[in-house]
N, C-alpha and C positions, 0 to 999 in steps of 0.2 A: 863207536856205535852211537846213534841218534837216536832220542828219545822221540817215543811217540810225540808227545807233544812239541818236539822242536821240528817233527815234520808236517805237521799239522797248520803251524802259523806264521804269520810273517811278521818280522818286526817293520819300522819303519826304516832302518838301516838296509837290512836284507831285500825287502820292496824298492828301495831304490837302488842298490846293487843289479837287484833280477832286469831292472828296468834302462837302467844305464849303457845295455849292451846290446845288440842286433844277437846275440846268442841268447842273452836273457829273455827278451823279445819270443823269439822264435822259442824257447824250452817254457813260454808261460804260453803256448798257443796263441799267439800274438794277443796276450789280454785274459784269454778265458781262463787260465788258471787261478788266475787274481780273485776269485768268485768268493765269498766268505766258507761255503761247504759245498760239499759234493763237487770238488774241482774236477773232477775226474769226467763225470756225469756230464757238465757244459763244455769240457773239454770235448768232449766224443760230440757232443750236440754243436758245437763250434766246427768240427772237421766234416759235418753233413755240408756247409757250406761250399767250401773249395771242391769237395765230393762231386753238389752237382756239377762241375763244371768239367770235374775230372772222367764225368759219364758219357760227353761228349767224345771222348780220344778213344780211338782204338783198345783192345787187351795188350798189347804190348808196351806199347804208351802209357798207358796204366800202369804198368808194373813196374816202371825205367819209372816213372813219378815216385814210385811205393820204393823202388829200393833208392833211388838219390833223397829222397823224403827220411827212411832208414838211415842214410851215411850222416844226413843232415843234422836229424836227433842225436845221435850220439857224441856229434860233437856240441852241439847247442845244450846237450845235458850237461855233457859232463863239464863246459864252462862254467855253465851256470849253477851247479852243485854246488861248484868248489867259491865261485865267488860267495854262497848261502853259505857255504860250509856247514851243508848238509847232503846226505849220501840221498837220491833219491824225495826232496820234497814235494808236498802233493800240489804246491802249484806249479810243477814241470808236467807239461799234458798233451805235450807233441809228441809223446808215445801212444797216447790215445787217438790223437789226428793219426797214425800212421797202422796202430790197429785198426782201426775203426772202416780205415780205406780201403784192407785185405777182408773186415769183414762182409765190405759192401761188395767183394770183386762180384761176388756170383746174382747179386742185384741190378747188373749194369744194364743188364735187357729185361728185366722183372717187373711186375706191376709195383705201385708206389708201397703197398703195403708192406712188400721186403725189403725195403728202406726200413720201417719203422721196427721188424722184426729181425733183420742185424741189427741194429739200432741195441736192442734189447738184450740177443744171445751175445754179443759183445761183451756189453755190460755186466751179464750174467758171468762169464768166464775169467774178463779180468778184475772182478769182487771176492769171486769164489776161488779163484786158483787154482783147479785141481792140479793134480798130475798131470805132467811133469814142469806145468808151471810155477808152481810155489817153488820147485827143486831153483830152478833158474832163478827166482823172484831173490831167493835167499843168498843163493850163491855168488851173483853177478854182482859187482859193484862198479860204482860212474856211469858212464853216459852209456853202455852196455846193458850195464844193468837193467838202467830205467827204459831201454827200447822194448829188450826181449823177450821179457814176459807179456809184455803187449803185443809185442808181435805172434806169438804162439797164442794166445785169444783169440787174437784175432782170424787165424788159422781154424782154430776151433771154430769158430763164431760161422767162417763162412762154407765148411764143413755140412755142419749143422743148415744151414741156409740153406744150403744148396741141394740137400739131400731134402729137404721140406717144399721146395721146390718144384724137384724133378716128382714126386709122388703126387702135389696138386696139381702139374701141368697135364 
């Protein structure tokens, strides 16, 4: 078990471990988990990027992105965990590029402000964890781990979207 504070920071050893590898790479957001706090936060603000580009493709293209994006994480986590040899550290935030994508699904044809408002009920769900998130959050461990509950946020996230949506449309 890892101490809060050993998932919290990075030594100079561990930073260039995370860095040394195309999995390291890819499980620090190419970069943005590196951020001094709130990795999580630029992490998700880092995956608006690729996002827009990903607003161009089709829903199914979309989703073939979001789940080879999913098989990606997991292995780019759990590489990179074990070279930190930490379960889970909070500069891995290609769980958050990969939430953050399912949260944006229902914004692909929406005005910009439901960018900004996934954006947020995102955030809001993978902070708070409710049910049956935290259950996964706790339970899961490795490159699994760190996707799942992001991925069920993000679930949540675009839920919530999409239902706030269809009522203003």
């Amino acid at each position: 078990m890892n101490t809060p504070v050993e998932r919290k920071t990075l030594t100079a050893a561990q930073r260039g471990a995370l860095l040394a590898t195309p999995a390291g790479w890819i499980a620090c957001g190419l970069g943005s988990g590196l951020a001094p706090a709130a990795q999580g936060t630029f992490g998700s603000l880092a995956a608006i990027l690729p996002w827009l580009l990903l607003r161009e493709l089709s829903l199914p293209l979309n989703l073939l992105v979001i789940v080879l994006g999913f098989a990606l994480g997991v292995w780019a986590c759990e590489m990179a965990g074990r070279a930190l040899g930490v379960d889970d550290h909070r500069a891995l935030v290609w769980d958050e590029f990969v939430g953050q994508w399912i949260a944006l699904l229902p914004a692909l044809l929406a005005p910009w402000w439901a960018v900004i408002l996934g954006f947020a009920l995102f955030r809001l769900f993978d902070v708070w964890k409710p049910w049956p998130i935290r259950v996964f959050d706790r339970r899961l461990k490795g490159g699994m781990g760190v996707m799942v509950d992001d991925v069920i946020a993000g679930v949540f996230a675009a839920v919530v979207l999409a239902i706030v949506l269809h009522f203003l449309h």
